[in-house]
C-alpha atoms as one frame of an Amber mdcrd trajectory, in Angstrom:
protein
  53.299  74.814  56.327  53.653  75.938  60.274  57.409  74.511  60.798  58.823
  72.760  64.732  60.298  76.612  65.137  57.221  78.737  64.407  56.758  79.388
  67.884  57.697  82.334  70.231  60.229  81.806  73.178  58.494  82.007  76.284
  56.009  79.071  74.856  58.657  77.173  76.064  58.318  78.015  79.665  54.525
  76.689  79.420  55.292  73.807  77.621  58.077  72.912  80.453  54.995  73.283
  82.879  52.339  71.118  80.940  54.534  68.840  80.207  57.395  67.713  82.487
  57.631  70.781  85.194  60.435  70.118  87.652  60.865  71.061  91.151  64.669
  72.226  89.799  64.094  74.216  87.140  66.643  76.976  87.675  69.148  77.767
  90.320  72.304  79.279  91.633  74.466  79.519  94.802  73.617  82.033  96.836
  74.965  82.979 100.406  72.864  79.947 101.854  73.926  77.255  99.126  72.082
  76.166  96.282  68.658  78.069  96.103  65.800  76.195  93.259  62.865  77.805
  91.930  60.486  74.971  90.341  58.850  75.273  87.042  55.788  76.526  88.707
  57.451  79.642  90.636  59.717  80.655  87.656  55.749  80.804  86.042  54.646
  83.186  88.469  58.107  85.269  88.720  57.655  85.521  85.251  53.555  86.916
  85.237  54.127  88.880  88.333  57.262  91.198  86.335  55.244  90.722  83.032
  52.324  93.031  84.898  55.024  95.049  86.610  56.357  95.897  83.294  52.906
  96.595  82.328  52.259  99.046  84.768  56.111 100.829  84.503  54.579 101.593
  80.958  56.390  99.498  78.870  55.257  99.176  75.381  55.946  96.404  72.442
  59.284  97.527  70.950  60.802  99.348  73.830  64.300  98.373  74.350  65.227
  97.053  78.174  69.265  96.153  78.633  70.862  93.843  81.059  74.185  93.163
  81.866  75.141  90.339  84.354  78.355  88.745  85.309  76.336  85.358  85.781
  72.566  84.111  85.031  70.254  83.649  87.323  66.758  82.410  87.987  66.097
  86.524  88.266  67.661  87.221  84.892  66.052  83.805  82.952  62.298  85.486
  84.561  62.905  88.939  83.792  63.987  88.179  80.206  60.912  85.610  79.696
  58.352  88.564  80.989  60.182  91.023  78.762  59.680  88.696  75.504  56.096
  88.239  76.699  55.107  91.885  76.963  56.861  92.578  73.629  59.351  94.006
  75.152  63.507  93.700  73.459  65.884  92.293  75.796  69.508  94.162  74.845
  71.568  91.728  77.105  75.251  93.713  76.938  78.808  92.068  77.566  80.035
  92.628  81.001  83.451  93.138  80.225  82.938  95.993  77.775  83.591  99.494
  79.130  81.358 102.624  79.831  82.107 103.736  77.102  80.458 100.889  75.106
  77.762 100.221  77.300  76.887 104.239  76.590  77.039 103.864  72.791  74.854
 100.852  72.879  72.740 102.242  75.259  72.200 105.385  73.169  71.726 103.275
  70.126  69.239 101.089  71.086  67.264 103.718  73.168  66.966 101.330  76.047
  64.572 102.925  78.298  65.959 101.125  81.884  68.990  98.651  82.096  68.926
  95.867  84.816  72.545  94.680  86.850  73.606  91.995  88.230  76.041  93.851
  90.862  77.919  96.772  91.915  80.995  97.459  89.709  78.165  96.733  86.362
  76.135  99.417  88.285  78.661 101.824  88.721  79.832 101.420  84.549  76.322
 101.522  83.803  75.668 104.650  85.794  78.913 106.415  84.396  77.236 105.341
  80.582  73.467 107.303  82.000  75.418 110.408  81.451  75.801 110.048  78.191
  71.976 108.029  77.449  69.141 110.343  77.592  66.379 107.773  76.685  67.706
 105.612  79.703  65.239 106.271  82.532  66.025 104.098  85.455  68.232 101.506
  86.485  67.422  98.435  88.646  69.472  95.527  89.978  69.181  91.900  90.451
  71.086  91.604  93.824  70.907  94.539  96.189  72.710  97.641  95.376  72.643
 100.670  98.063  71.043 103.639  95.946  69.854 100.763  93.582  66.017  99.971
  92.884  66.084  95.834  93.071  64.298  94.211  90.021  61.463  93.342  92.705
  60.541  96.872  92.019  59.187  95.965  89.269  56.804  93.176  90.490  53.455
  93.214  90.791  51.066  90.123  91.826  48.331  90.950  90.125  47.903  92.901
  86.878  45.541  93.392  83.892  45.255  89.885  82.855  43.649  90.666  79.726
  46.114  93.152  78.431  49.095  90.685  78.735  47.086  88.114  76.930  46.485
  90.583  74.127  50.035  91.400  74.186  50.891  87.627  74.478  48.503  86.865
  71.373  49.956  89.551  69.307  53.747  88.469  69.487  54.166  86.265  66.423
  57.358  84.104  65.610  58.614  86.129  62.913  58.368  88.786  65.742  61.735
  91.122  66.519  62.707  89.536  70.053  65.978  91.072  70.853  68.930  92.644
  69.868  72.716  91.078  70.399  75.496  93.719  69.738  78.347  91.796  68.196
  81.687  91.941  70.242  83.634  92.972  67.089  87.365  93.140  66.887  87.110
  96.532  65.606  85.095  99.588  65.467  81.270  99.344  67.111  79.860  96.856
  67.314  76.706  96.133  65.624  72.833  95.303  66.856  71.996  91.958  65.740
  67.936  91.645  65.172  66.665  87.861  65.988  62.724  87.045  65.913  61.459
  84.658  67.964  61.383  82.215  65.165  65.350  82.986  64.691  66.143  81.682
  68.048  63.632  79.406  68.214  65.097  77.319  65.315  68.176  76.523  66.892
  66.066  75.423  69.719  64.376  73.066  67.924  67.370  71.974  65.875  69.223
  71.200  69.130  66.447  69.348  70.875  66.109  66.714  67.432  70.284  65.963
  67.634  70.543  65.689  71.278  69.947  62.307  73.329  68.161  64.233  76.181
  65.743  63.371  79.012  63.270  65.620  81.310  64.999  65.909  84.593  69.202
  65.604  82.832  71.291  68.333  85.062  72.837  70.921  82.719  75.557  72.964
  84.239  75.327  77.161  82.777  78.334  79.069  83.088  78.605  80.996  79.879
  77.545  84.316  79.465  74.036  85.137  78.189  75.094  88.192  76.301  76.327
  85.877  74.014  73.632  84.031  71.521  75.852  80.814  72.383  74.063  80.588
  75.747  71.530  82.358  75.442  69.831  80.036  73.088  71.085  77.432  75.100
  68.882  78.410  77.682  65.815  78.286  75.919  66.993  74.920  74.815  67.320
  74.097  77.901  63.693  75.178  78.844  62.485  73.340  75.711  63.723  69.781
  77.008  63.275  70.061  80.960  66.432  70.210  82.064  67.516  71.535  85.278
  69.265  74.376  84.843  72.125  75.121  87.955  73.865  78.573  87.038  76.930
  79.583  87.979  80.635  80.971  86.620  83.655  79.865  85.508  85.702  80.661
  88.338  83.468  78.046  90.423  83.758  75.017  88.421  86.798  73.156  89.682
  88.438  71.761  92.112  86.824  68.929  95.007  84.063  71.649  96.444  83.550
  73.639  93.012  80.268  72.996  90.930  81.156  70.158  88.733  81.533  68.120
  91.621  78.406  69.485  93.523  76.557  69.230  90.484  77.582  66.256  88.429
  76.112  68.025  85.352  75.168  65.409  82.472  75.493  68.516  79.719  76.990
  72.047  79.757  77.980  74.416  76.933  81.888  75.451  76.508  84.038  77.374
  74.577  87.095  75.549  73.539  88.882  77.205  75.599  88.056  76.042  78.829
  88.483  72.337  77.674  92.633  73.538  76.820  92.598  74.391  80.593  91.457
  71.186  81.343  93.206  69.514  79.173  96.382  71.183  80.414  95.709  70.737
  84.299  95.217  67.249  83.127  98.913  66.949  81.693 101.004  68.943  84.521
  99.124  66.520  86.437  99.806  63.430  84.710 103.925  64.683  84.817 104.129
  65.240  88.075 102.982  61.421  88.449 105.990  58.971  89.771 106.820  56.077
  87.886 104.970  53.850  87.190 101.809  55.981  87.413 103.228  58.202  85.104
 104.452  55.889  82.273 100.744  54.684  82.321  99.178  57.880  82.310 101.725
  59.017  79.137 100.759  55.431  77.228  96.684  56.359  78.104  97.669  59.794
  76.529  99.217  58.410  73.224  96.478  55.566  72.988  93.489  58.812  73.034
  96.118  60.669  69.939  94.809  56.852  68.399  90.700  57.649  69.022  88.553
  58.582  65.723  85.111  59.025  65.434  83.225  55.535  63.855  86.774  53.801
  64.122  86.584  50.171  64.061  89.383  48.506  66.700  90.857  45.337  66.755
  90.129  43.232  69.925  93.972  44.022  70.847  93.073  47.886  70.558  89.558
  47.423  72.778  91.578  45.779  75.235  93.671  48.293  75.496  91.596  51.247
  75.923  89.648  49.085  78.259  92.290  49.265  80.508  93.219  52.378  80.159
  89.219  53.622  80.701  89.794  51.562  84.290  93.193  53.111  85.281  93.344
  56.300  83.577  89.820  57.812  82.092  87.582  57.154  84.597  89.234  59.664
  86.804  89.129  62.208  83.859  85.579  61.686  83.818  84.903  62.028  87.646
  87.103  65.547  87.487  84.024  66.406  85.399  81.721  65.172  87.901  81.020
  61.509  86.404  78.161  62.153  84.853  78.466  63.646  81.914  76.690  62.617
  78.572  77.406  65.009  76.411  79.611  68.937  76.139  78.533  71.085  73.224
  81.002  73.500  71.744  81.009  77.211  69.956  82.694  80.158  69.722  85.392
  79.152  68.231  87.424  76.583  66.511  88.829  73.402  69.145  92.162  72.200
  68.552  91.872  68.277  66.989  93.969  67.239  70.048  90.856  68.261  72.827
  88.099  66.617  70.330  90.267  63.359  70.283  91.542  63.172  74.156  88.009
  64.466  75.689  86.225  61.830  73.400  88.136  58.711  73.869  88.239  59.349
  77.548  84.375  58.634  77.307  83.016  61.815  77.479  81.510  62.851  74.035
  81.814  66.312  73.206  80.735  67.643  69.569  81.426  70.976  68.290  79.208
  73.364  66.158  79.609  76.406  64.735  77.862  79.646  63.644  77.605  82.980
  64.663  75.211  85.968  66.081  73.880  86.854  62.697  72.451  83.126  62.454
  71.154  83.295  66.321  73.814  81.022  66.399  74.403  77.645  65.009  74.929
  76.912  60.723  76.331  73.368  61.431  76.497  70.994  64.303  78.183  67.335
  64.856  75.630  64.709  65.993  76.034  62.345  68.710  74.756  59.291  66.639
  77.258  57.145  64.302  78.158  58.608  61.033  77.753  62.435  61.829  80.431
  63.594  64.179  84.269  64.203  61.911  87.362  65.188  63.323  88.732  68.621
  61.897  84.770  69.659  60.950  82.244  71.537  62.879  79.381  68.747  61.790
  76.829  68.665  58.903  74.708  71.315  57.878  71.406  72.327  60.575  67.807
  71.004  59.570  67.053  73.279  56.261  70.248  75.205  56.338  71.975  75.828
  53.310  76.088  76.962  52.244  77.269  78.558  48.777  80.880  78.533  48.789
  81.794  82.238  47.170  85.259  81.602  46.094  88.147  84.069  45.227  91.508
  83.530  43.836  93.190  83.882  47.224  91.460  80.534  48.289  92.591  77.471
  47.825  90.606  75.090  45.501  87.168  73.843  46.892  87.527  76.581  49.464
  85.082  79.982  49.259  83.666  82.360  51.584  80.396  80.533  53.380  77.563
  82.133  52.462  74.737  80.623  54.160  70.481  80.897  54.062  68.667  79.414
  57.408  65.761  79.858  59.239  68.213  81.217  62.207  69.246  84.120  59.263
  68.987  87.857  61.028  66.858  90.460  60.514  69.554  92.146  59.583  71.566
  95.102  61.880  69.759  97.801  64.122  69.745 101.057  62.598  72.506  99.954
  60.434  70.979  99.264  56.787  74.664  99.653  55.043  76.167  97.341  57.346
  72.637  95.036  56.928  73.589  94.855  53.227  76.938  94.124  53.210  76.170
  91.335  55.213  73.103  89.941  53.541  74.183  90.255  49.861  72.334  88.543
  46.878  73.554  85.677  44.563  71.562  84.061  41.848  68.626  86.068  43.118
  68.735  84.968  46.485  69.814  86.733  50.201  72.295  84.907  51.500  74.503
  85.672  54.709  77.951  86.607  54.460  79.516  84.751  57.719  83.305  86.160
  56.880  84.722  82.458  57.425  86.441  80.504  54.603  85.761  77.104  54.335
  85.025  73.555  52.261  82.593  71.193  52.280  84.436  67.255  53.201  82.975
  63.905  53.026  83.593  60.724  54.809  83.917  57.450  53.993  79.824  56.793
  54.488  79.024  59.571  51.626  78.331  62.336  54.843  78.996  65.991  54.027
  80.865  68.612  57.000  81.428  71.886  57.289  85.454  72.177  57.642  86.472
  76.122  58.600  89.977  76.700  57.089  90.104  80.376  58.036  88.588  84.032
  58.461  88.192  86.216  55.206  89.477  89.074  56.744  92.115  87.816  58.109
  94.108  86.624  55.333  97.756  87.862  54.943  99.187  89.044  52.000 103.034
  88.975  52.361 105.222  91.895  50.479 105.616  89.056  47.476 102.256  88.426
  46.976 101.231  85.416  48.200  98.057  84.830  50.278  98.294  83.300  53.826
  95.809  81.909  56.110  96.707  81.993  59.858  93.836  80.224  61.458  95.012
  76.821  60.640  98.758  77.719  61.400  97.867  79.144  65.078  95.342  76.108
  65.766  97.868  73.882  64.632 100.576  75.827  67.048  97.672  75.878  69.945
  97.653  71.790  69.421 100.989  72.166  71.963 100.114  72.240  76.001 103.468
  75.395  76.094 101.641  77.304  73.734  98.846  79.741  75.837  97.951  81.916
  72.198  99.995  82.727  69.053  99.746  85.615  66.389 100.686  84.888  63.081
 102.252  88.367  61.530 103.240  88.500  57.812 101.108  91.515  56.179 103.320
  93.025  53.873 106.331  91.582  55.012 108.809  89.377  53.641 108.085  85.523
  55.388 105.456  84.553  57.927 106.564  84.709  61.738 104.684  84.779  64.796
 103.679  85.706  68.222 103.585  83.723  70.792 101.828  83.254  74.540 103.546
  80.564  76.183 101.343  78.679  78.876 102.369  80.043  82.131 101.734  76.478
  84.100 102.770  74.347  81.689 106.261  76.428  80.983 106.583  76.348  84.365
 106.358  72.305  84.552 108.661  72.521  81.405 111.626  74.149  83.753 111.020
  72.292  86.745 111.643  68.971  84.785 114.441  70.193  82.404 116.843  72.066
  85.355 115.927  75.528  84.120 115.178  77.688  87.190 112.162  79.570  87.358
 112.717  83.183  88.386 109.528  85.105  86.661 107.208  84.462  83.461 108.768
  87.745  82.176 112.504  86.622  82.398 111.995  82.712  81.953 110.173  83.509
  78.146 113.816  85.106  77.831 115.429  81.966  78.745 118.187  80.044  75.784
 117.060  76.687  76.313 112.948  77.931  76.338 113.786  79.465  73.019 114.874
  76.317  72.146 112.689  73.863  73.242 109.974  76.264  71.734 112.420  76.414
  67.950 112.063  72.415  67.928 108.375  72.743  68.510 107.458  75.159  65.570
 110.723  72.704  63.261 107.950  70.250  63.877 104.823  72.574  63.272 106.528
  73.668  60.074 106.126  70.591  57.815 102.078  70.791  57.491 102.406  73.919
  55.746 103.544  75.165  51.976 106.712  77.189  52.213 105.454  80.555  52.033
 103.011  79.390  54.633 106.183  78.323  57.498 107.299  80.576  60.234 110.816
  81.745  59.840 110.762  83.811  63.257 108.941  84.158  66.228 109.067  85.801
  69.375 107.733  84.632  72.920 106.311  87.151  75.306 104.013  86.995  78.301
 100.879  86.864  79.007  97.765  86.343  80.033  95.899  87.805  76.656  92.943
  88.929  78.134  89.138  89.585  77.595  89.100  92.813  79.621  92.500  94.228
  81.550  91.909  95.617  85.043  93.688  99.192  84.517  91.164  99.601  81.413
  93.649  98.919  78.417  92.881  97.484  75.413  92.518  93.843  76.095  93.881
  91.471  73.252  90.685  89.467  73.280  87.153  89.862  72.428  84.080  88.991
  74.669  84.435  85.090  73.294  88.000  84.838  73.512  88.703  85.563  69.692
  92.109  87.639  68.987  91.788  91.153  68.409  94.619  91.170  65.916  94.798
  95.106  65.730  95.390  95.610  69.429  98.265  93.077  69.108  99.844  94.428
  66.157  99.622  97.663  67.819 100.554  96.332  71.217 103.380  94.801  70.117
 104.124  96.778  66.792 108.308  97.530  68.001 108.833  93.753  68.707 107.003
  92.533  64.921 109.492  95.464  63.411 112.277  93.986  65.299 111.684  90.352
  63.832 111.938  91.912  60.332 115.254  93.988  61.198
């Protein structure tokens, strides 16, 4: 039975032109302003590089990389004409060092790697020296020394080749590989088919309220499955598609504004920055503004999903949607219907604040090896719970492996879907330790611990209560989970990151990032001077204020589970660090919980002095 996802991805393009083409398709700022290309010219970008690649010799199979800081129109083309000669897109992170980009590069066997600008050119070329099968690289904005992408172009072609290479590709098809940005060691080659992909796609486009034409905002990075399948989502429903990064978003000129997006894809993170610009704001308010923007604040702690106020309680956040809310909402541009989150878990406190202030955001979760999404929370009534990442995709199935470190009704999610990898490049021990067999089945190993909740309609979520490998066991024996401790710590606007510590070790204590902007509000408002992050951290009364805040913390947890110590130290934790160092975050913002212990190995042995 041919299934919605038994298609290939750049059958989306052509179904975007049949059916609702738009004369916004893709676009970026340039120079000049915003620059479009319509459905129609993204088409013929697309068939002129398809016979370029053609005549450069490229065969089905052969391995092309990309790295870019941001998509663009260029990269969306270039990776639809790859896909439709057969051709494996290896998009790589841009943060990663030469180092990495030459192990991946001589992995794969990439034959030429494509950059979006000068410093990825200049890591790229340092990684040629050590990647014999890479032949040539090209760029996507002009590079002195550096072919452009154009190079590659060429209007006319052998039509009938392509469409014998275009017939050929079939969704169960190998359509690129996604190297993992793991917290340690290599990282891995993720093999998705078309069909993988394409699944999600489909998924997405049944749970989504979306119409042809709907502006969709793209700053994520496309190395990541996150947004890269977002894109072809995006494709699939005729959106218009406005690319740009995160350091463009904000403010009364930046992007949301000239924009007014009705969707984008986020990490949680970003929505914490929000959310904490939103509360130094909201302090530095006179009274009375500020008393009403604090009682707006405790009346969204209030919001559930499906809750069922009194006429008192509708009153109320009508009023505060008129004074409060609406100016959340136009800080997001005013438009927006709808914010879909991955990556990683979002504190209760965003879900709640974000969604009573009228602007519905829902939170899946998954990872590359399912190209990416396992579970997702629906915008209709019923399927969205707080402290879940949604029901279970279309056909998607969990085991729960347990093990007598988990808690009861918890196990390790194993998980079957028609978004399941291939399995790893080259890497058929690491392939079976991730798909392993129970009851005669394959199932994927995601390394998350979780349970399976209901609510009060008979619905079944997904709840993620931690990370298998990252389970402490403290010198007496007793298992700990830190996820749930560090979201719950994360919950507070002074708290940036936090480390639980504990392996091996007598009690549980932790690290912790406060955040810079908010400790800084913190001092203003409480007489402490503010010399420097470094020496305010330092400060009595922020040690203090920061002891009350975990005495409060605390509670939610079993004994062994509390923090008896802690330790606050500076920041920013970091996806890449600008001398080269290890940063203390991974690609999507995860913590790499090595680095830290190494980083700050002296001050964990001085908490257990």
């Amino acid at each position: 039975m041919v299934k919605p996802w038994d298609k290939r991805l750049f059958d989306y393009l052509y179904e975007q032109l049949e059916r609702y083409p738009q004369e916004q398709a893709v676009g970026d700022r340039g120079p000049q302003g915003w620059r479009y290309w319509s459905t129609q010219t993204l088409a013929e970008m697309v068939q002129q590089t398809s016979y370029g690649l053609l005549q450069a010799g490229i065969q089905p199979g052969d391995r092309v990389a990309t790295v870019v800081y941001r998509t663009s129109p260029e990269w969306v083309a270039f990776d639809l004409a790859l896909l439709q000669v057969g051709a494996l897109n290896i998009p790589m992170y841009p943060t990663i060092s030469p180092r990495e980009y030459a192990y991946i590069l001589q992995e794969s066997g990439a034959r030429m790697c494509v950059v979006g600008d000068q410093p990825l050119y200049l890591k790229v070329l340092k990684a040629k020296e050590d990647s014999p099968s890479l032949e040539a690289i090209y760029c996507f904005t002009p590079i002195a020394e550096c072919p452009t992408w154009t190079a590659l172009h060429a209007p006319t072609g052998d039509s009938d080749e392509l469409k014998r290479r275009m017939d050929a590709i079939q969704p169960g098809d190998l359509a690129t590989v996604i190297y993992t940005s793991g917290t340690t060691g290599n990282p891995k080659g993720v093999m998705l088919s078309h069909r993988n992909i394409a699944y999600n796609t489909e998924s997405l486009r049944s749970m989504t309220p979306f119409t042809p034409g709907d502006r969709v905002l793209s700053f994520l990075p496309v190395s990541h499955i996150f947004e890269r399948a977002a894109v072809y989502y995006y494709l699939s429903v005729g959106a218009q598609v406005s690319f740009t990064d995160t350091l463009n978003l904000g403010g009364d000129k930046g992007d949301l504004q000239a924009i007014k997006p009705h969707y984008f894809a986020a990490v949680p993170r970003l929505l914490e920055k929000v959310y904490d610009k939103i509360l130094t704001t909201g302090h530095e308010l006179k009274p009375p503004k500020r008393n009403i923007f604090l009682w707006a604040l405790h009346l969204a702690d209030q919001w559930d999903f499906d809750q069922h106020p009194g006429i008192f309680q509708r009153i109320q956040f009508a009023l505060a949607d008129k004074l409060v809310f609406v100016k959340w909402r136009e800080a997001l541009g005013g438009c927006i219907k709808g914010i879909f989150l991955g990556a990683s878990a979002c504190p209760v406190r965003i879900m709640r604040t974000f969604n009573a202030a009228g602007i519905p955001v829902r939170e899946g979760y998954g990872l590359t090896e399912a190209a990416p999404a396992l579970s997702f929370s629906r915008f209709e009534a019923g399927r969205a719970m707080l402290g879940t990442v949604g029901p279970l995709m279309e056909e998607t199935r969990v085991l729960l492996d347990p093990d007598p470190t988990y808690r009861e009704g918890e196990g390790e999610i194993l998980a079957q879907s028609p978004g399941v990898m291939l399995g790893y490049y080259k890497q058929p021990e690491k392939t079976a330790e991730a798909l392993v067999q129970r009851g005669g089945e394959t199932w994927l190993a995601t390394g998350d611990v979780g349970r399976l909740v209901t609510n009060e309609n008979g619905q079944t979520f997904l709840q993620i209560t931690d990370r298998k490998k990252e389970l402490l066991k403290t010198s007496g024996g007793k298992y700990v989970a830190p996820g749930p401790i560090e979201a719950a710590l994360k919950e507070h606007y002074l708290i940036e990151h936090a480390m639980v510590v504990g392996e091996n070790r007598k009690f549980v204590s932790a690290i912790i990032v406060p955040h810079e902007d908010g400790l800084r509000d913190w001092c203003k408002r409480h007489q402490v001077t503010w010399t420097t992050f470094d020496e305010n951290v330092r400060h009595p009364a922020v040690h203090k204020r920061f002891q009350m805040l975990l005495e409060r913390v605390n509670p939610l947890f079993g004994q062994v589970e509390q923090i008896k110590k802690f330790v606050l130290v500076p920041g920013p934790w970091e996806p890449v660090k600008p001398d080269g160092t290890n940063a203390e975050l991974t690609p999507t913002l995860k913590l790499k919980r090595r680095v830290i212990l190494e980083k700050y190995a002296q001050v964990v042995d001085d908490l257990y002095a």
